[in-house]
MIROGU-574364 format. One line per 5 residues: number of its first residue (from 1); their letters; for each residue x, y, z of C-alpha. Coordinates in steps of 0.5 Angstrom, whole numbers. Layout:
% residues N
NUM	a	X:Y:Z ~ ...
% end
This chain:
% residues 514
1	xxxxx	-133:213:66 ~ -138:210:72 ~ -135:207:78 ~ -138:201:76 ~ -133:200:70
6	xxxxx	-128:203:73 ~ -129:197:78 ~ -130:193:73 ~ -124:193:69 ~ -119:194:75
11	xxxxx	-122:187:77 ~ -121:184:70 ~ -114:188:70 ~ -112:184:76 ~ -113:178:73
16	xxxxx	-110:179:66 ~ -103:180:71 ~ -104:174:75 ~ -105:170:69 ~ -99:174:65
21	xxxxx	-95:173:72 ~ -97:165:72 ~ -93:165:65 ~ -87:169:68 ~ -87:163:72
26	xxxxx	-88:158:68 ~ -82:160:64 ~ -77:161:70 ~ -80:153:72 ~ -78:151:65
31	xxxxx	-71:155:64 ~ -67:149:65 ~ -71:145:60 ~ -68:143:53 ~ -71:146:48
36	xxxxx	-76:150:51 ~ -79:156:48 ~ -80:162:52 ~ -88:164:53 ~ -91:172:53
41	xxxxx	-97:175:54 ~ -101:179:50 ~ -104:184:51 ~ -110:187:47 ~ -115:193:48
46	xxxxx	-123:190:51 ~ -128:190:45 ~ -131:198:46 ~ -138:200:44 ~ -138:207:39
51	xxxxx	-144:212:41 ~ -142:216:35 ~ -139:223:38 ~ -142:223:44 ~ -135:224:48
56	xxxxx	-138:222:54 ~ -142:216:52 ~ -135:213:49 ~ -132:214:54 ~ -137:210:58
61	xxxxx	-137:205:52 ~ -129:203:54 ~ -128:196:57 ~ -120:195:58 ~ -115:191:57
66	xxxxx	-115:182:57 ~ -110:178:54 ~ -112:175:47 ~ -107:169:47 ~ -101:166:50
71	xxxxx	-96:166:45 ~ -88:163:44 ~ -82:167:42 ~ -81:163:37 ~ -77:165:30
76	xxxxx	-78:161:24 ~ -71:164:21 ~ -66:163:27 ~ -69:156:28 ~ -68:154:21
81	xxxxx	-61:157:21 ~ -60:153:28 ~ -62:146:24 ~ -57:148:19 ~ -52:149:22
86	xxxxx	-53:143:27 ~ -54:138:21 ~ -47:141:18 ~ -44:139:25 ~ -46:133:26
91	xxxxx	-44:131:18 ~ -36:134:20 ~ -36:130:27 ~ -40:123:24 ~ -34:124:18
96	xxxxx	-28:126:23 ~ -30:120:27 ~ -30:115:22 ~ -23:119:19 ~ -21:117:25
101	xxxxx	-21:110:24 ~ -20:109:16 ~ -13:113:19 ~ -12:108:24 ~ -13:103:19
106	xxxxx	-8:107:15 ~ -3:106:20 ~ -3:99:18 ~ 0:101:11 ~ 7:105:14
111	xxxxx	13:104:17 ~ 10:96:22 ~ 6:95:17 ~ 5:94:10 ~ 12:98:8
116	xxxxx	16:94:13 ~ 13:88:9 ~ 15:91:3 ~ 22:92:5 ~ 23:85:9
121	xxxxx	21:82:2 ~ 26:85:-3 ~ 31:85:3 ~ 30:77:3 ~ 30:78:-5
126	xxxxx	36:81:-4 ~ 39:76:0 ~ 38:70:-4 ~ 41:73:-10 ~ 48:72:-5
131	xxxxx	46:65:-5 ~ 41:63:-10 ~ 41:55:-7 ~ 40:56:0 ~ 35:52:3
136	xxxxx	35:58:8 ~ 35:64:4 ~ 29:61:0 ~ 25:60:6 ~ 26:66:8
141	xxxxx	24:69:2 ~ 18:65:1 ~ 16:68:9 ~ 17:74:6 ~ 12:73:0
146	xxxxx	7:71:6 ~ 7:76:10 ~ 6:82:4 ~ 1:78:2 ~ -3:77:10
151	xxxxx	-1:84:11 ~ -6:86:5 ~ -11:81:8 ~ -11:84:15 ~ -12:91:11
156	xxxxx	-16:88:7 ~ -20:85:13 ~ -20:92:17 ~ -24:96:12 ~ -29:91:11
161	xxxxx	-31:90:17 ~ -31:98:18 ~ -36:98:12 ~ -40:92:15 ~ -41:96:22
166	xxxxx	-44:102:19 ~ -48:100:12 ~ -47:92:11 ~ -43:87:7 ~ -47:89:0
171	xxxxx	-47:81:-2 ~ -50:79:3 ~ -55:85:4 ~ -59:82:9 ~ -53:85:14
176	xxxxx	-54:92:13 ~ -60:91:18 ~ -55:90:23 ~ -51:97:20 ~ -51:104:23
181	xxxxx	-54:107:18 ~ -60:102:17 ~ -61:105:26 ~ -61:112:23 ~ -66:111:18
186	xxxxx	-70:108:23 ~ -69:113:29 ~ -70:119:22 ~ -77:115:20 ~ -79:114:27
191	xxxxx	-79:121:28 ~ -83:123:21 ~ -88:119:24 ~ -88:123:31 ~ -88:130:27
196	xxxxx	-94:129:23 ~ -97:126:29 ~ -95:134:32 ~ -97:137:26 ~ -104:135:27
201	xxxxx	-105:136:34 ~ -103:143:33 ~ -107:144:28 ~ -114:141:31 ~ -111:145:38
206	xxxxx	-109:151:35 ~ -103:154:35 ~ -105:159:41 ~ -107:153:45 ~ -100:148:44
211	xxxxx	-94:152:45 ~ -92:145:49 ~ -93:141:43 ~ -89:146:39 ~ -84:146:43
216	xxxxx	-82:138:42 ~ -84:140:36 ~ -78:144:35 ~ -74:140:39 ~ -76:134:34
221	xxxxx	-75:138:28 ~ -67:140:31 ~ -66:132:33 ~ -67:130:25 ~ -62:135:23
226	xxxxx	-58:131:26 ~ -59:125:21 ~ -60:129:15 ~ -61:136:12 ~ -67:139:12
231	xxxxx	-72:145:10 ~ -78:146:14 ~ -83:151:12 ~ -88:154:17 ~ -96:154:15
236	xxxxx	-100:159:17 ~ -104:154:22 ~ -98:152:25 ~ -96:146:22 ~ -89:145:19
241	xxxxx	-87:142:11 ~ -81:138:10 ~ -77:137:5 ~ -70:133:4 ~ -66:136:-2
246	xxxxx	-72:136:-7 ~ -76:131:-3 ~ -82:132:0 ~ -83:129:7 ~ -88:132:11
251	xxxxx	-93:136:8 ~ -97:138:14 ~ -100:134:18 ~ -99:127:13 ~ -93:124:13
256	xxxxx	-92:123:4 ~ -86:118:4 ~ -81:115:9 ~ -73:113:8 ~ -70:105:7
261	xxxxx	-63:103:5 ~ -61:98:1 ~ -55:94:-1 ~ -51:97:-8 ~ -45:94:-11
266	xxxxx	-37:95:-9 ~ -37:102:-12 ~ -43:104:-8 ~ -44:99:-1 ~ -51:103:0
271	xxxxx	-57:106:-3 ~ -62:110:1 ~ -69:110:-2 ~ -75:114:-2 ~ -81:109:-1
276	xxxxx	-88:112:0 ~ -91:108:7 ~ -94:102:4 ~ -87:100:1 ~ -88:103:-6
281	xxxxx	-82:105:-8 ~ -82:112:-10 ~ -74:114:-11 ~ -70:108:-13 ~ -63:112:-11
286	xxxxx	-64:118:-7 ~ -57:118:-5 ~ -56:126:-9 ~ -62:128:-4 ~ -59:126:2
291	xxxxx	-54:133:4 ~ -51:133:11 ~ -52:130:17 ~ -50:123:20 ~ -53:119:15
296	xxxxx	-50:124:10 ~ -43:123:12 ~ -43:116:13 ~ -46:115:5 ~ -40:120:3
301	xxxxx	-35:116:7 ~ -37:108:4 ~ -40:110:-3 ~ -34:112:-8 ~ -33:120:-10
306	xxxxx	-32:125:-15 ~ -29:130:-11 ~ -23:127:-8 ~ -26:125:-1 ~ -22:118:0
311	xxxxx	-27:113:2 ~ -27:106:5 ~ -29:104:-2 ~ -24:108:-5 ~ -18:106:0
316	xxxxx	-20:100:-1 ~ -20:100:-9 ~ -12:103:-8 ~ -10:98:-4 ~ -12:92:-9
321	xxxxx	-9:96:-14 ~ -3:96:-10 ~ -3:88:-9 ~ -6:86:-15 ~ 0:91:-19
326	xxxxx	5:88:-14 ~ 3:81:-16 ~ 3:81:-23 ~ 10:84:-23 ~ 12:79:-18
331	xxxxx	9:74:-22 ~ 11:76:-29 ~ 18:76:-27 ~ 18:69:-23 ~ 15:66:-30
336	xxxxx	19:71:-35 ~ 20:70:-42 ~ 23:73:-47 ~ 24:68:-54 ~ 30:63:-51
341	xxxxx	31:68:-45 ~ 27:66:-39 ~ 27:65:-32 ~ 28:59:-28 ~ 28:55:-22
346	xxxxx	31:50:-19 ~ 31:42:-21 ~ 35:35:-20 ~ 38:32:-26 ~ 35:25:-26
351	xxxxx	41:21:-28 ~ 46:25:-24 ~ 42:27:-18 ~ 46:34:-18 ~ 42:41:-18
356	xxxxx	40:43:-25 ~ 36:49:-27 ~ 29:48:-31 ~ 24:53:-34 ~ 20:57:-28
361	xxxxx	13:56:-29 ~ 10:57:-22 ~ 7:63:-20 ~ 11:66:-13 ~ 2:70:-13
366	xxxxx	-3:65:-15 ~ -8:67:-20 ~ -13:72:-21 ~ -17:77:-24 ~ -15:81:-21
371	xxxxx	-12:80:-15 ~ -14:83:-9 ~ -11:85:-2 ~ -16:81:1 ~ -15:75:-5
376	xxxxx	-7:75:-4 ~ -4:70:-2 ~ 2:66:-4 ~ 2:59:-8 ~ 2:52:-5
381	xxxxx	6:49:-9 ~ 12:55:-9 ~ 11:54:0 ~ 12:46:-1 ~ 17:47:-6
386	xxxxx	22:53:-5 ~ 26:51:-12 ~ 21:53:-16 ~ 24:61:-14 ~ 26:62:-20
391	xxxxx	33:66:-19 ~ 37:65:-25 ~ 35:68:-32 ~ 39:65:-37 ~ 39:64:-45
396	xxxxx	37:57:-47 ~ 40:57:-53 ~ 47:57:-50 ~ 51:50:-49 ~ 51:48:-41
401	xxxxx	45:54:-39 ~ 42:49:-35 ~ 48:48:-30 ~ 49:55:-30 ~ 45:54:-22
406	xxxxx	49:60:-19 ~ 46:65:-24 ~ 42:70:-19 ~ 39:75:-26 ~ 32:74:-24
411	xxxxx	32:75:-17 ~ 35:81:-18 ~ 30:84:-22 ~ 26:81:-17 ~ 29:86:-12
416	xxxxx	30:91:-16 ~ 22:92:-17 ~ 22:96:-11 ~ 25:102:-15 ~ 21:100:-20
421	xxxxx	16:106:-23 ~ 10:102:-22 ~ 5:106:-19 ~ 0:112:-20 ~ -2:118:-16
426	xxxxx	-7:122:-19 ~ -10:117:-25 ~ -4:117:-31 ~ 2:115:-32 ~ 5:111:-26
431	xxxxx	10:116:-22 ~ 12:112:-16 ~ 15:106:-13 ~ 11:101:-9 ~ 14:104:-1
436	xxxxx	13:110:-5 ~ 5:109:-7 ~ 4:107:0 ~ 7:114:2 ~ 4:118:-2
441	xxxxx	-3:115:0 ~ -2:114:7 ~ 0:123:7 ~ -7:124:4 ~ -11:120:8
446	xxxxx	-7:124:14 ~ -8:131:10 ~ -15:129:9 ~ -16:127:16 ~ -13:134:18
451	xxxxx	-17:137:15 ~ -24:135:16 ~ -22:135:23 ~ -20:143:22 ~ -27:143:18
456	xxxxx	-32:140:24 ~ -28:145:29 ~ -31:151:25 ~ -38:147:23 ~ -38:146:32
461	xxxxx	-37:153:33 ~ -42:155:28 ~ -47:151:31 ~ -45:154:37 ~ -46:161:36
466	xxxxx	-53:159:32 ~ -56:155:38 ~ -54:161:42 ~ -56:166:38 ~ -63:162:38
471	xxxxx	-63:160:46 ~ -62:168:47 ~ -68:169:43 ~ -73:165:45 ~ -69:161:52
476	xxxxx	-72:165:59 ~ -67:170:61 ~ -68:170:69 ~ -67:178:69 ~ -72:179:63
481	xxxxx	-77:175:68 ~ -76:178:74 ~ -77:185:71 ~ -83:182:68 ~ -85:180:74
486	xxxxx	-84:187:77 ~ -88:189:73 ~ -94:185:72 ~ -94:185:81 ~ -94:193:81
491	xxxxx	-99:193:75 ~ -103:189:79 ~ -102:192:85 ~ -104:199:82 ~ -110:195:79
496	xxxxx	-112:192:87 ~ -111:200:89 ~ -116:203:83 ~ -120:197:85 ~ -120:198:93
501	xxxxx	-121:207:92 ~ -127:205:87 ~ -130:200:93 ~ -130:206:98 ~ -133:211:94
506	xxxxx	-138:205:91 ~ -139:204:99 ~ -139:212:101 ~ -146:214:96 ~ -149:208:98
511	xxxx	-148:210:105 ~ -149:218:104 ~ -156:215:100 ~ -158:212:105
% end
């Protein structure tokens, strides 16, 4: 090797550890930042020229070392791991949370709500069975009703207004613009746009050359796990495909289709779709595609389930079941009827002036089909006239029966509705009371909030131990880059004096030749 090239590659040698260096200083600078993927240079041996087997003339045709690229420490396995596990996080804490206010909800059905309005009415039936013709204790009763039936309405208020703030009311579908999950896809559809924008800058850049690009790549792709599981597959020239469940996203650096949602019906309040980006419909319902995710949790918590996760709409649906059941049977008794036996109320005998019983034929609920928590309410004219309460039950076909006005039997069926078996628990035959329907379902939604709850504390560590296994795989490690440093300063410092003892021998035969 002549002196030449031995001053020749010490010289380049020192330029590949100043660059080498320059990174370890751009990862230490960078350390603090989110998402930033470590940077590494490397090295490769200089293009040689080959004289056969003149060993001699080889060595002379040895040209060192340069570095061929930056590259980044990325790894495709461990970051599609960390999205998985973010997305499954962020699904169990958007679902905790709203667990949390359906359950807040709940406590509206316990024993200062809903419950507490059961007892007070068949107290008050109770109560005027001791004196059917007290204008006082029929007013009472009449209050009773009101309350149960607000307490349904103000149940019933609650849940929808929940509904709306995070997918809209479905008759009324231009609310949904205004829901939480009409943000989401927006924000999901907005970083689409800026992934297929990365994509292509990588590409025309090359990978080698856009290690910043990559790394708010990254950072991207983690943020939109956050909304929706997804796959991602990594191309040979840097770009990235996308897919959600079968769903083709990004394909490179083109953007294939984007997300919209939609209003559904009672059953299902929201509906994701699949559009292509001139708003040609490619998925009409997309809501199987959708898994995990903030977006996934929140289409699982207001559609109706199969799995029995109780829902917004499911809640809601067993509270109509309770008030339209608890209607009707009110209802039925107040307006009973059985051949000559039937219930009745109270009237005035038109020629003597004195309380009489007469046939109940006003409804204590009014009317519909079906009656809902919401549409619960208690009849006008029983309001404007507490002796239409049928509190007698008595056979029309017995002389006098209408002067019979201290016969309390229908009233006390009235009461006794509370032991009634009139409700189900799992879907079959009725098995539980009214007060015992509410307790039942109040204790589920607390179990189910309890485990939900215990199940975004297992995702949450999951994704803790992923992100940090990912940090320590691709995030700067101060000790890593001080030895590297260390390192690549006594490369160069050994390089400086091969370089230095070249020149003085350089410099001595140019002397000793003059």
């Amino acid at each position: 090797m002549t002196i030449g090239q031995t001053m020749n590659i010490s010289r380049e040698s020192m330029n590949n550890y100043q660059h080498a260096l320059a990174v370890v200083s751009h990862n230490i600078a960078n350390m603090n930042v989110d998402g930033y993927i470590k940077l590494r240079a490397d090295f490769a041996t200089n293009p040689t020229y080959s004289y056969g087997n003149n060993v001699y003339a080889n060595i002379r045709g040895l040209n060192g070392a340069q570095i061929s690229q930056i590259t980044s420490y990325a790894n495709n396995a461990a970051a599609n791991s960390a999205r998985g596990a973010n997305s499954d996080a962020q699904y169990y804490y958007t679902l905790d949370s709203l667990m949390t206010r359906l359950g807040d909800i709940t406590d509206e059905l316990g024993e200062n709500g809903l419950q507490a309005s059961f007892e007070e009415f068949f107290s008050a039936a109770q109560n005027l069975s001791a004196n059917p013709t007290d204008p006082s204790a029929r007013r009472i009763y009449i209050e009773s009703a009101q309350s149960v039936a607000m307490k349904f309405n103000s149940i019933a208020n609650s849940l929808d207004n929940l509904q709306e703030e995070l997918v809209g009311n479905w008759q009324q579908g231009a609310t949904i613009e205004n829901s939480e999950i009409y943000m989401s896809v927006q924000d999901f559809n907005q970083g689409l746009e800026r992934l297929a924008e990365l994509n292509k800058q990588i590409v025309i850049q090359g990978a080698n050359n856009s290690t910043g690009l990559m790394n708010e790549r990254e950072n991207l792709l983690n943020n939109l796990s956050a909304y929706v599981d997804l796959d991602v597959e990594y191309n040979k020239n840097g770009s990235v495909d996308v897919k959600m469940g079968d769903v083709k996203l990004i394909s490179g650096a083109d953007q294939l289709v984007q997300l919209n949602v939609t209003a559904g019906d009672a059953q299902t309040p929201a509906i994701v779709q699949v559009e292509k980006l001139d708003g040609t419909l490619v998925l009409s319902n997309a809501n199987s595609e959708v898994q995990g995710g903030q977006i996934g949790a929140i289409l699982d918590m207001v559609n109706t389930s199969d799995d029995g996760l109780i829902t917004i709409s499911g809640m809601r649906g067993k509270i109509d079941e309770l008030a339209n059941t608890f209607a009707q049977e009110v209802n039925n008794t107040q307006t009973y009827t059985n051949g000559t036996v039937g219930a009745m109320a109270l009237g005035t005998d038109p020629n003597t002036g004195e309380q009489i019983l007469v046939p109940s034929t006003e409804p204590i609920f009014n009317l519909g089909n079906p009656i809902t928590a919401d549409s619960i309410s208690v009849n006008q004219n029983v309001i404007d006239d507490p002796n239409l309460i049928a509190t007698a039950r008595v056979d029309t076909a017995v002389d006098g029966w209408e002067k019979n006005v201290g016969n309390t039997d229908n009233i006390v069926a009235t009461a006794q509705l509370r032991d009634k078996i009139t409700m189900s628990t799992f879907g079959g035959a009725n098995n539980v009371t009214f007060e015992g329907f509410l307790t039942y379902f109040a204790g589920e939604v607390g179990l189910q909030q309890s485990d939900i709850k215990g199940k975004f504390d297992t995702a949450n560590a999951l994704n803790e131990s992923e992100q940090t296994n990912l940090q320590s795989i691709t995030g700067v490690n101060l000790d890593e880059e001080l030895a590297d440093m260390i390192k690549y300063q006594r490369g160069y410092e050994a390089s400086a004096r091969v370089f230095n003892t070249a020149n003085e021998i350089y410099q001595l035969l140019v002397t000793l030749g003059e």
